[in-house]
Structures are given as structure tokens and as C-alpha cells.
N, C-alpha and C positions, 0 to 999 in steps of 0.2 A: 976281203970285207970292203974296202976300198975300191972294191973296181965293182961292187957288187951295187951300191949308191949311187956310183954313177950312173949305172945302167939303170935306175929308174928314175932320177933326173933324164935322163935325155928320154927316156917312154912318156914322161907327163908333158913333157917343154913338146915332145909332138901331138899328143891328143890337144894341149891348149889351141896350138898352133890351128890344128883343122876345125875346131869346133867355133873358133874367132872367122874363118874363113867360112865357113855356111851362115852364121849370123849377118855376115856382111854382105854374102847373096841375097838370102831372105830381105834384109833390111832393104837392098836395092828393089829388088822387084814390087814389094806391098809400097814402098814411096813411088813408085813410078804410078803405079794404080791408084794409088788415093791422089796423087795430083791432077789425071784425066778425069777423073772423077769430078773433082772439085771445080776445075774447067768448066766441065760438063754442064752442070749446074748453077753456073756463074753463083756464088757464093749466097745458097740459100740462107733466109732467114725467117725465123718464125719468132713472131710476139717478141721483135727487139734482141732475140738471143742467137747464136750461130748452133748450129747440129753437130754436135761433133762426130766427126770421120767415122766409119766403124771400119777394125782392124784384127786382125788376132793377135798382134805383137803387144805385147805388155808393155812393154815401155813404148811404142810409139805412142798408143793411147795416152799414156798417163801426161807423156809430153804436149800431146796435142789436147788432151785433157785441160792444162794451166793456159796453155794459146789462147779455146776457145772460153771459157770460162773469165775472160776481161771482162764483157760486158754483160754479166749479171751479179756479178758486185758493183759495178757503176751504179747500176739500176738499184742494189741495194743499199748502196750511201743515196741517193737521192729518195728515196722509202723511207728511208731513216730519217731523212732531213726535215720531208713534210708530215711526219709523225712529229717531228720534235717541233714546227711550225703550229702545227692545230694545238697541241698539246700547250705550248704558248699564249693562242691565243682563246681556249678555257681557262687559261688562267687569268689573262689578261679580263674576261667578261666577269670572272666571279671578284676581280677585286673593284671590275666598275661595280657590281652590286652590293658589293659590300661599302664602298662611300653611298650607294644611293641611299641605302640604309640606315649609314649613319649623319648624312644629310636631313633625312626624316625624322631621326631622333630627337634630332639639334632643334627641328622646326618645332616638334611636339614641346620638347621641354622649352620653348621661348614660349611659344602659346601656354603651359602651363607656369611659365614666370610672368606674363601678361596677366593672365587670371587670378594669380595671387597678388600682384601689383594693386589690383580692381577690389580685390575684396581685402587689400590693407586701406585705399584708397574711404573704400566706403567705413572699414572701422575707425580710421583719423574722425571721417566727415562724423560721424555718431559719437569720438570722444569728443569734438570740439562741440558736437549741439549739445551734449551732459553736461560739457566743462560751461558752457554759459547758462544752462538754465540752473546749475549750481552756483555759478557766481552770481545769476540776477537774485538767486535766496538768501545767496552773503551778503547779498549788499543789504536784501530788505530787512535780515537777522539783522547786521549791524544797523541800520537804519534805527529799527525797534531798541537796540539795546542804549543806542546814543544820545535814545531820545526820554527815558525812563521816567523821566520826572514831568515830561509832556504828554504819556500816555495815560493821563486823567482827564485830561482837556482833549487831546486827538484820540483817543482810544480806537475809534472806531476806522479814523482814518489810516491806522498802522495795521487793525486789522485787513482792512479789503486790499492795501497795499502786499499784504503776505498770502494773502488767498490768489491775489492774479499772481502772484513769482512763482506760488505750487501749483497753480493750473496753468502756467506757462507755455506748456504742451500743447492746450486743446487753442490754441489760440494761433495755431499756423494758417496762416492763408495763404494761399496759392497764387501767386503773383505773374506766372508767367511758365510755358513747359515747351518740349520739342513738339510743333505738332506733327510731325512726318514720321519719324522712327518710331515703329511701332513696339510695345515693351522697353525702350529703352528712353522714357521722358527724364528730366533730370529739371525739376520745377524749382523757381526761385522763392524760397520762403522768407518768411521773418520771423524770426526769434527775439524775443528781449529786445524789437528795432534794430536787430541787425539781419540783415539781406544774409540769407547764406543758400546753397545749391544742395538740396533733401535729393540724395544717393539713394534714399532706402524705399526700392517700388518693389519691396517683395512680396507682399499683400494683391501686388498683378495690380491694384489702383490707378489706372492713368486719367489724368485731366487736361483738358485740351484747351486752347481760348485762341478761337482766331475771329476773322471777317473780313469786309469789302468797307472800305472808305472811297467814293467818288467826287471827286470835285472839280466842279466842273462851270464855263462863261460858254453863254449863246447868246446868239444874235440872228433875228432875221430880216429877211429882204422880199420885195416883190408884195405879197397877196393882193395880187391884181389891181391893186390902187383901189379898192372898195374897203370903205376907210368902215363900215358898220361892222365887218369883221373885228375890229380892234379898240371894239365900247372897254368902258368899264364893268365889273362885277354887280350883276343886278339889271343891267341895262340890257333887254332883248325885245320887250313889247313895241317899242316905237321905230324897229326895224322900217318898218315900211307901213305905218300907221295902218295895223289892221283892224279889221273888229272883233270887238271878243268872239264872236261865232267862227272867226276865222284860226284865231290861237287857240280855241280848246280844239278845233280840229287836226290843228297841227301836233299838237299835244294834248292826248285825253286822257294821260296820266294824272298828269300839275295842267289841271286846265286854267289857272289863274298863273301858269308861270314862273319861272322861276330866277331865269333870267343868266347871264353868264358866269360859271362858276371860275373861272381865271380869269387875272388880270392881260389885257390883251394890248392895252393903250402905249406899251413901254416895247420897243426892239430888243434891247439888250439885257442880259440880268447875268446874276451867278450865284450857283447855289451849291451845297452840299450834299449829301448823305454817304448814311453807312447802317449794314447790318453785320449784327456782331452773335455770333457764335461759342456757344459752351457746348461742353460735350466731355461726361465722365463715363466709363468704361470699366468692367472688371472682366474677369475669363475663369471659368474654371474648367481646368486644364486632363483634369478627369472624365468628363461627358464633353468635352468639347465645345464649349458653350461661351460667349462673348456675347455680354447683359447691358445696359447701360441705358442714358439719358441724352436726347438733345435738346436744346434751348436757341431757341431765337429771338432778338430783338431789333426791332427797328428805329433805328433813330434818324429821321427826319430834320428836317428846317422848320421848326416850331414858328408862327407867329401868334400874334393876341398877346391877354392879359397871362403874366407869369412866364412866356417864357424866356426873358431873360436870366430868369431865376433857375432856369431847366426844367419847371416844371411840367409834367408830361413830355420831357424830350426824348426818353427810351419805350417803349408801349413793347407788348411779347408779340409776336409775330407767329409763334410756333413750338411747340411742347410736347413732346411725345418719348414714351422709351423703348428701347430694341432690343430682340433678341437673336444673335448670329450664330447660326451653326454649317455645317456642311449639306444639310437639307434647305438651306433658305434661309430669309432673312423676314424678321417678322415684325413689325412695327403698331402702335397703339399709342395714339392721342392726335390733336390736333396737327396736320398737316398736311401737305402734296399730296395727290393719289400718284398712281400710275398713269394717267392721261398727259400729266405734268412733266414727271421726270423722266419718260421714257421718250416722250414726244420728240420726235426730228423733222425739222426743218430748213429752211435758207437761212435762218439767225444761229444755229449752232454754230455756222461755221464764218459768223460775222465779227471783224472786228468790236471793241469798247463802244458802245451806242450806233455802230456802224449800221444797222436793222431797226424791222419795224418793231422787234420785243424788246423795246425799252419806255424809259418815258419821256422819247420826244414829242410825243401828241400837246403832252403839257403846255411846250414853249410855243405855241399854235394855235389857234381857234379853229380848233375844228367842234362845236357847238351846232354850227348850225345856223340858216336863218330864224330860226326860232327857239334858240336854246337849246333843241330837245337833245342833244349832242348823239346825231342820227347814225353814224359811223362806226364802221367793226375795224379798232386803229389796229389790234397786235395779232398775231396767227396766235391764237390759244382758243381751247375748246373753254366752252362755256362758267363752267364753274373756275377753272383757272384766272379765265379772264375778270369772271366776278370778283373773287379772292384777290384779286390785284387792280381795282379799282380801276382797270380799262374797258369796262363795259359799262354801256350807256346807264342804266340805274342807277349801281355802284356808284358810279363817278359822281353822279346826281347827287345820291343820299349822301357820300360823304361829303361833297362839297355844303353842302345846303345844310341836312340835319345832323353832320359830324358822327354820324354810324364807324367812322373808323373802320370800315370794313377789311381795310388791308392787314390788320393786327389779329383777325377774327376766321380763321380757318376752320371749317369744319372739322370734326369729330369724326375719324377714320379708323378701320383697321385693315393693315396692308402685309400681303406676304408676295415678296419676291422669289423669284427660284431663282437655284444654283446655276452658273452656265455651262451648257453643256451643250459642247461640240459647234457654240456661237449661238446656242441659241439659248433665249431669256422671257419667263412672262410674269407678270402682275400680276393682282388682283387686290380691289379694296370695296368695303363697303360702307358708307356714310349713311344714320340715321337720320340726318336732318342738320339744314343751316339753322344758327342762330336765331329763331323767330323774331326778335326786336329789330334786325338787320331791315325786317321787311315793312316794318309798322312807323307811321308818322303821326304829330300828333300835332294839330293847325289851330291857332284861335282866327275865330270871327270879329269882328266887330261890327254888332248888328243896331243900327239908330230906330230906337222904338218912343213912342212915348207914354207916359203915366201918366197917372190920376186925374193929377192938376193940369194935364195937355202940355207938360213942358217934356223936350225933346232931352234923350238920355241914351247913352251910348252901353248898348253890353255885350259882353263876352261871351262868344260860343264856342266850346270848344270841340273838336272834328276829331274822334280818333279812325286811321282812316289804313288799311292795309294794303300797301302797294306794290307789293315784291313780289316773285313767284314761291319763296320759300319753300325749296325743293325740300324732297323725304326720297329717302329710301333710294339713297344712290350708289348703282354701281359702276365703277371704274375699272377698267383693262387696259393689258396693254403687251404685246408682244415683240422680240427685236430678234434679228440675228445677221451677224457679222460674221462675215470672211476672208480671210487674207490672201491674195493671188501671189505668196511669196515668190515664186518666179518672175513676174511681172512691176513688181515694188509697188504692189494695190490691194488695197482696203476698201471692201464694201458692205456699207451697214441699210439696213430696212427698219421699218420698224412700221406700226398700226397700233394704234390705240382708240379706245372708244369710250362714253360713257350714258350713262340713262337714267333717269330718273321720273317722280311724278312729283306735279304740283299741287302744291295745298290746296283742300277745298274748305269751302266755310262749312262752318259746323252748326249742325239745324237744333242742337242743344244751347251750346253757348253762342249768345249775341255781344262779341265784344268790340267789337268794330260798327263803324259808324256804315263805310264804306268797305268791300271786299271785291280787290281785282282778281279775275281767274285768269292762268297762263295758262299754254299751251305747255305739253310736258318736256322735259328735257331729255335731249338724244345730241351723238354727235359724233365723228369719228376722222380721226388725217392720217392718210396717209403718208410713208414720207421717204426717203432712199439720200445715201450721200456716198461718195469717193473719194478717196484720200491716194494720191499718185506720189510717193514719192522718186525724185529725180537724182538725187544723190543726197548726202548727211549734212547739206545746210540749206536743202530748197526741195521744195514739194508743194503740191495743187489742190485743192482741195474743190467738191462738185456738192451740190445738195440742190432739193425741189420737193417739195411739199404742197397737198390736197387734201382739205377740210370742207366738211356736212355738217351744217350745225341744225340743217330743219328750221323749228322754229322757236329752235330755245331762246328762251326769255324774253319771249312776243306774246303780248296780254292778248286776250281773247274774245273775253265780255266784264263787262263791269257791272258790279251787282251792291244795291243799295239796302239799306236795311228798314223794313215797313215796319215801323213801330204798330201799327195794330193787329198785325196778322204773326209779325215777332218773326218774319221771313225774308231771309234776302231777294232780292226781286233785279228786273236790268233795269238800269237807269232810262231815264225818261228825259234825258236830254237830248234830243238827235245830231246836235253837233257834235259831240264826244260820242255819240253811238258809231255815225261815218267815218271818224277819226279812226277806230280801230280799222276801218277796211284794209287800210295803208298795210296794215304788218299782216294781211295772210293773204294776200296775193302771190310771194315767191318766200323762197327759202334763202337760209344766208349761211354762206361760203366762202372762202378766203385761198389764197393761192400766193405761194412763194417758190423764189428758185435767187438763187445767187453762184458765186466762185470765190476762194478768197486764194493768194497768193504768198508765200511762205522766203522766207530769204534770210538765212542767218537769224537775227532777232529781228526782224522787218518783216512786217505782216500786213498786207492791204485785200482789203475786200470790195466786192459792188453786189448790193441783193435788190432784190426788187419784192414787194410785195401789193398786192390785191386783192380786194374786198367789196362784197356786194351784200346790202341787209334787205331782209325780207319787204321793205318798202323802195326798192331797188333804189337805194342812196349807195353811191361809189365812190371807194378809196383809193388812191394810187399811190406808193411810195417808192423813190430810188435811192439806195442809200451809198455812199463812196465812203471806204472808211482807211485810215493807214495808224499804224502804232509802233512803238519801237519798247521792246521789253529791256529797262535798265537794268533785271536785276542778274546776281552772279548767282544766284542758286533755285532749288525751287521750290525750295520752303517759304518762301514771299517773293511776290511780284511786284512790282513797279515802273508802267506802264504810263507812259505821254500816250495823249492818241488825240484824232480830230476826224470828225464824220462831217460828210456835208451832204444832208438830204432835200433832194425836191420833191413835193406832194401837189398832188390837184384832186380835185371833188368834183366829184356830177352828185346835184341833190335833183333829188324828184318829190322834194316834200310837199305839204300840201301849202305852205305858202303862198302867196303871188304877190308882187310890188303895185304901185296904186295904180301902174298902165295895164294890170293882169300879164305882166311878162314873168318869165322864170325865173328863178330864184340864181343870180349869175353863179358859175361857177369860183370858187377859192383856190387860188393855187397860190406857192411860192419856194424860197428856199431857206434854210434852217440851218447854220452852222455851230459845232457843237467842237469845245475843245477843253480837256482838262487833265487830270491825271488819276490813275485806278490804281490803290492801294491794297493788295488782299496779304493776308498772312494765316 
């Protein structure tokens, strides 16, 4: 039994033995081959990993399996890694947007803490106006009750005392509002004589109150040393001792004259003015619609009787109300057409009195040698220039017969358009100037004698119509601006025009003594300007303007009234017949061009402008102007400035001096300095 175990011990320790000895061949020959191999090959690689050997031995594989197998778990911790980095940085972006979110929150609920702040703000302001129009009642309650035994004697006076404390309300006045923010005014009232700030514009109500105060000292120099330029008011016939044949042909208007309407004898003076502004507003917010009222007044340097009392020192200037929607804007009552406020020329772009469109003419004789004040001083088309008392009639009637014509605007209705795309037009049409504008009314004094042969002075009185008294006018006016935003340039156009006819006398009624006929009214400027700016505290500004005026408000014939036949007929005087030749010879035109220059609040300009009237009388203006704007905001201005204009004249009137020489030319310079106050 014992010897029978052994013998199969030593049978297995030999099969181990051989089968350990062919593995060990194998294993040599398939290593020698995968090493040549590998050689072979210089250690290929595909896409960062190695190939593993192929083998038949099982465990050599699986050995060389773990070898080559390092470098695709490298590659997989670095997968993992930038999975775990992206993964990171989603998280990182959702928790920036979830602060940005709640950054927005915050914003929201302060603006909705801001907004209830405004509407506890406006309920304080509405308890403290209750809380005083209830104490001005306690007081007048107690007032009444402390007086009990006086109210048999004052009855009445405790009564009206208790009716203003209950109508305390209706009695707010408007003392003062934003005028720039739109919906958001915040007006100064009084209550019970206390000043308080009325929060409550829920009703959309706005009222506005601003204008222009100028005040301003001139002085001139030079006009040619021809000292008859610079008479007193009245003094014109003795220019050059003409004969009356000679003055009504200079003027066949006022053939007896009229003489200088300014004082001209004094260099230096200072004056003021200002026109002041109202303007109420409501909207409603449904149809889209913004209604309302402007008002204009001008207040003047009054002289004569009363006005140191003020009397007549405010007059209306202007009155009309508006309706604004996104189709246009539509206006009705006295004021501007479109010829006016669309109009561009070299004075847009002029400084404070720096241009011909102001009123320097004033501080100046330009009259005339004959009074007739022959000259077309401002670039305005006709009726403009009427309406503002720089045209030669105007000027006349108001200086003379006080027609007030500057306060006295025609009767317009005006629709603006929307803009679109820069571009803008007008249109208005006016039934007729104020007819008394046009009418004078003259006494005689004729030496006749009665009965008895004694000499006896009497009174004739001349109603006499001199005006053209336009009808049926129409005003236009087109604009359109562009901006060369690549270039830092603004360029605007604009043409405007207007037309009308003049009165004729009426073959029914005779109510005039005397009836001038004008030529009809037409007229049209053009006008273009540039605006360069250079960088955010300096920029250039260009403008030039051309104006037609034909022959507006050039008389034509003059036509008398024949009491026997009850028919106006031409006059039969032939010195005032020849006089009219003067004005339909040429037409009259005016021409401007200027630059102004921009620097921080420093602003200077030079314009030029010229003028020829249909009796070829010539104006020439150059004006220098500089100003310096004081103020910090631009809800009011407050403006230093100083213009200094030279002007000269060529008159071609029918005048002549006693040698028959021409009538010399006027020239000089005109300095103008003060300060402009607008709000």
C-alpha cells in the first residue's frame, strides 16, 4: 500500500515536471516573436493608445494586456477631469444668474419703495393742504364764536369772512411750475397765504409761466458826420428845404409828412423789455390727444401820460389754442404762420442782437432823408415784418397814430405735420388783417371866412385809408434736416412762402375819404444752415438765406373819393401821382449769410445781411456778436452778450439837397451790450 503511493507521487512530480518544460519553450519562442515584432514596428500608436501585441498564450496577453492598458486610463482621469471642470463651470454661470436675478429684484422692489415713498409723499402734501384749509375754518369758527355779541354790528363782515375759509379751495393760484418736465410740474400755490408745492397733477393739468427779459445800453458812433440824420421826432421837412412838390413826391403816402418817428439827437440810451408767456395744457390719454392754450404778452418801455403807474405796460401780443396729436399739430387764434417759425436764415444762428432780426434799426435813423423810413432793415417776409413793426408803414402808423400793430396779429389757422424721416411742412390761412391797422384819421384846419367878413379857423376832418389790408392769406412752409452721423454734421433747408390780396375799395360803401391800392402780397426765402460738430465742447455752425418779396406793400395808385358821382377816382395831384413811380420800378429782396462759433458756454458769431426795396434804397448790415451763457441748467438762461454792428445806406429817394446833389449816404457803428434773461 505504501509503496503503491509512492509510485504515483513520482508519476505526477514527472508529468508536472514535462508539462512546466513545454510552457517554458512556448513561452520563449512567442516572446522572442512579439519582441521582433514590436521592433518592427517602432511602437505603433493609434489615437494616443498602444495596440496590444496579439498572442495565443493567455497569460502573456493578459500581462501584456495591464502594460499596455496605462495609457487609457490616463486619458480617462483627464475626461473625467474636464467633465468635472465644464460641470463647474455650469454651475458657476447659473449661480451668476441667479445674483443677476436677484440684483433685479432688489432694483425692482427699491423702485417700487421709491414709488410708494411719492405717493406717501403726495398723501403728507394733501393731509397738510386739508389740515390748513380746516384750520383757516377753526380759526374763522372761532373767530365767529368769540365775537358773538359783535355779530349784530359786524354780521356781515363774519359772514364773508366764513364763505372765503369754505371756498378756500377755489382760490389757489398758480404762482410758479417746472416748465421743462413734461407731466411732472410741481406749481407753487397759496393756501390760506401760505406758499405750499400742490403734488396733485392727476387731472394731467399743467401750467406753465415763462419768457425773455432783455436789458440792455447802446451807443452809437460815426453816421458820417451828417448831423440831419440825428433831428428830433417831428423834424424831417427842413432836411434840405424842399418844396412841398418835392416832399409829397418823396412821399405820396403822408404827403404833408410826418416827420422822424425816434429820437435820434442823443448817442447813448438803455432800455428794457420782455415778453412773457402762459401756456396751460391737458392730454387725454385715451385718443392721444394734448389740448391747450398759449398766451402772449408784451411788455415794453412805456412812455407818456400814466405810465409810470403801468398803465398799458403789458398789451397781448398773441392768443391762440392747440391741439397735439401724432398726426400734427393744429393751432387757432392769433398768431405766427409758418412763414415765421419755420423760416431759416443767418440770424438763427446769431448770437443776443448779434443780427439784422432784432431791434437795432431803432437805436439808428435809418428814416430816411425824408422820413419815409425807405428801408427793408430785418430778413422777414412781409406780413412777419408787419406784425413786428419793422416794415416801413407799421413803423409809421405805430410811431405816429399808435396802431400798436406789434400786439395785433392776425387771425390764423395753422396745421403742422408730424416729422418724418426730417422732413416737416406748414400750412395756415388768415382771413384778414385787422382793418383799423390800415385807416387814419387827420384833422384840417381850414381858414375861411363868414358872414360878417371876419376870418375863422375850421376843422376838417380826413378819414383816410393807407394800408394794404391784406385778405385771404396763405402761408407755407417746408423743412427737412439730416444728420451726416458719421461726419458730426447737421444739415437743415427749409422754404417758406406766402400770398395774399389787397383790399379794394368797395363801390357800395363810401367810407373813406381817401383809398390807397397796393400791389398784392407774395414772397418766398429760401434758406439752408450747418451745424459741424468738432468734439462735446466746440462746434461750427454755417446758414445763408434768399428772399422775393415782389412788391409787397408797394401802393400802386391812389384813389380819391368824388362826392358827386359817390366813386373813388385817381388823384389829381401829379406830384403824388410821380411819387408812386419810385415803388414799381424793381422788386425788393433781401439776402443773408453768417457763421457762428461754439466753445464750452462761449459763443460768437459775424452775419451779414442785405436789402434792396422796390425804389432801389439799399441796406447793408455786419453784425459781430459774443456771449457767455451763465447758467447751470437749461431750464433758464442767463446770458451777458455784446454785438457791434456797422450799417451803410445807398438811398435813391426822390429827394435832392438845394445844389440838386444826392441824397449822401448814412453809415455808422452801433454797440449794443446787456444781458438776456429767458425762463
Amino acid at each position: 500500500m505504501k509503496k503503491s503511493i509512492y509510485t504515483r507521487t513520482a508519476l505526477a512530480s514527472l508529468l508536472t515536471l514535462c508539462s512546466f518544460s513545454v510552457f517554458a519553450a512556448d513561452f520563449s519562442d512567442e516572446s522572442m516573436k512579439e519582441v521582433k515584432k514590436q521592433e518592427s514596428n517602432e511602437s505603433i500608436k493609434t489615437s494616443g493608445k498602444m495596440e496590444v501585441m496579439k498572442t495565443s498564450n493567455k497569460k502573456l496577453k493578459e500581462k501584456m494586456d495591464r502594460i499596455c492598458n496605462a495609457d487609457p486610463r490616463k486619458k480617462a482621469e483627464e475626461l473625467k477631469k474636464k467633465e468635472e471642470l465644464r460641470l463647474a463651470a455650469e454651475q458657476k454661470k447659473k449661480e451668476e444668474l441667479k445674483l443677476a436675478a436677484e440684483q433685479k429684484k432688489k432694483k425692482e422692489e427699491l423702485k417700487l419703495v421709491a414709488k410708494q415713498k411719492k405717493k406717501d409723499e403726495i398723501r403728507l402734501a394733501k393731509e397738510k393742504k386739508a389740515k390748513l384749509i380746516e384750520d383757516s375754518k377753526a380759526k374763522a369758527l372761532s373767530t365767529k364764536n368769540s365775537n358773538v355779541e359783535k355779530s349784530k354790528i359786524k354780521g356781515s363782515k363774519t359772514k364773508n369772512a366764513k364763505i372765503e375759509a369754505k371756498d378756500i379751495k377755489k382760490d389757489v393760484k398758480v404762482v410758479n411750475s417746472n416748465t421743462e418736465e413734461k407731466g411732472k410740474a410741481s406749481p407753487v400755490v397759496s393756501v390760506g397765504g401760505v406758499d405750499i408745492i400742490n403734488t396733485n397733477q392727476g387731472d394731467g393739468l399743467r401750467i406753465t409761466f415763462g419768457g425773455v427779459v432783455d436789458s440792455q445800453g447802446y451807443g452809437n458812433h460815426g453816421l458820417s458826420g451828417y448831423n440831419h440824420y440825428n433831428v428830433m421826432p417831428g423834424k424831417s421837412t427842413d432836411y434840405f428845404n424842399n418844396t412841398p412838390d418835392s416832399i409829397k413826391g418823396a412821399n405820396p403816402i403822408f404827403p404833408k409828412g410826418i416827420g422822424n418817428i425816434g429820437d435820434y439827437s442823443e448817442n447813448m440810451g438803455m432800455i428794457s423789455d420782455a415778453i412773457l408767456h402762459l401756456r396751460a395744457e391737458n392730454k387725454n390719454e385715451d385718443i392721444g390727444l394734448r389740448y391747450g392754450a398759449d398766451v402772449q404778452f408784451h411788455v415794453p418801455v412805456t412812455e407818456g401820460k400814466g405810465a409810470s403807474q403801468g398803465v398799458n405796460a403789458a398789451r397781448g401780443r398773441s392768443a391762440h389754442v392747440f391741439l397735439n396729436s401724432k398726426y400734427g399739430d393744429l393751432k387757432l387764434g392769433y398768431q405766427f404762420g409758418p412763414e415765421s417759425l419755420m423760416r431759416l436764415d443767418a440770424t438763427r444762428i446769431a448770437t443776443v442782437d448779434g443780427a439784422a432780426d432784432s431791434d437795432w434799426f431803432r437805436k439808428v435813423n435809418l428814416e430816411g432823408s425824408a422820413a419815409n423810413f425807405p428801408f427793408y432793415v430785418t430778413p422777414r417776409l412781409y406780413t412777419e415784418s408787419f406784425s413786428s413793426e419793422s416794415e416801413k408803414l407799421s413803423f409809421r402808423m405805430a410811431g405816429k397814430y399808435n396802431k400798436e400793430v406789434m400786439t395785433t396779429l392776425p387771425f390764423r389757422a395753422a396745421y403742422y405735420s408730424p416729422n418724418y424721416m426730417g422732413a416737416r411742412f406748414g400750412l395756415s390761412y388768415s382771413p384778414r388783417y385787422d382793418s383799423g391797422l390800415s385807416v387814419v384819421k387827420e384833422i384840417d384846419s381850414v381858414l375861411s371866412k363868414n358872414a360878417q367878413k371876419q376870418d375863422e379857423v375850421k376843422h376838417k376832418e380826413t378819414l383816410r385809408h393807407v394800408g394794404p389790408d391784406y385778405q385771404h392769406i396763405i402761408s407755407a412752409g417746408a423743412s427737412y434736416e439730416y444728420d451726416f452721423s458719421k461726419h458730426n454734421v447737421k444739415v437743415k433747408t427749409s422754404v417758406v412762402g406766402e400770398y395774399g390780396f389787397s383790399k379794394q375799395p368797395s363801390k357800395d360803401k363810401h367810407l373813406y375819404n381817401e383809398f390807397i391800392e397796393y400791389n398784392n402780397l407774395a414772397g418766398i426765402n429760401l434758406g439752408a444752415s450747418a451745424d459741424y460738430k468738432i468734439d462735446e465742447d466746440q462746434s461750427v455752425k454755417f446758414a445763408a438765406s434768399f428772399a422775393y418779396l415782389g412788391k409787397s406793400g408797394q401802393p400802386k395808385s391812389i384813389k380819391e373819393l368824388d362826392l358827386a358821382s359817390k366813386e373813388y377816382k385817381e388823384t389829381t395831384d401829379i406830384a403824388r401821382k410821380n411819387g408812386l413811380k419810385q415803388f414799381n420800378d424793381n422788386n425788393t429782396m433781401y439776402w443773408t449769410a453768417g457763421a457762428g462759433y461754439q466753445y464750452d458756454n462761449i459763443y460768437t458769431s459775424v452775419t451779414y445781411f442785405g436789402s434792396r426795396m422796390s425804389d432801389k434804397d439799399m441796406l447793408h448790415d455786419v453784425a459781430l456778436g459774443v456771449q457767455y451763457d451763465l447758467s447751470s441748467c437749461n431750464k433758464s438762461k442767463f446770458v451777458p452778450y455784446a454785438a457791434l454792428h456797422y450799417f451803410m445806406t445807398d438811398e435813391k429817394g426822390a429827394l435832392k439837397d438845394k445844389n440838386n446833389a444826392d441824397v449822401p449816404s448814412n453809415k455808422g457803428i452801433l454797440l449794443l451790450t446787456g444781458v438776456k434773461f429767458s425762463f
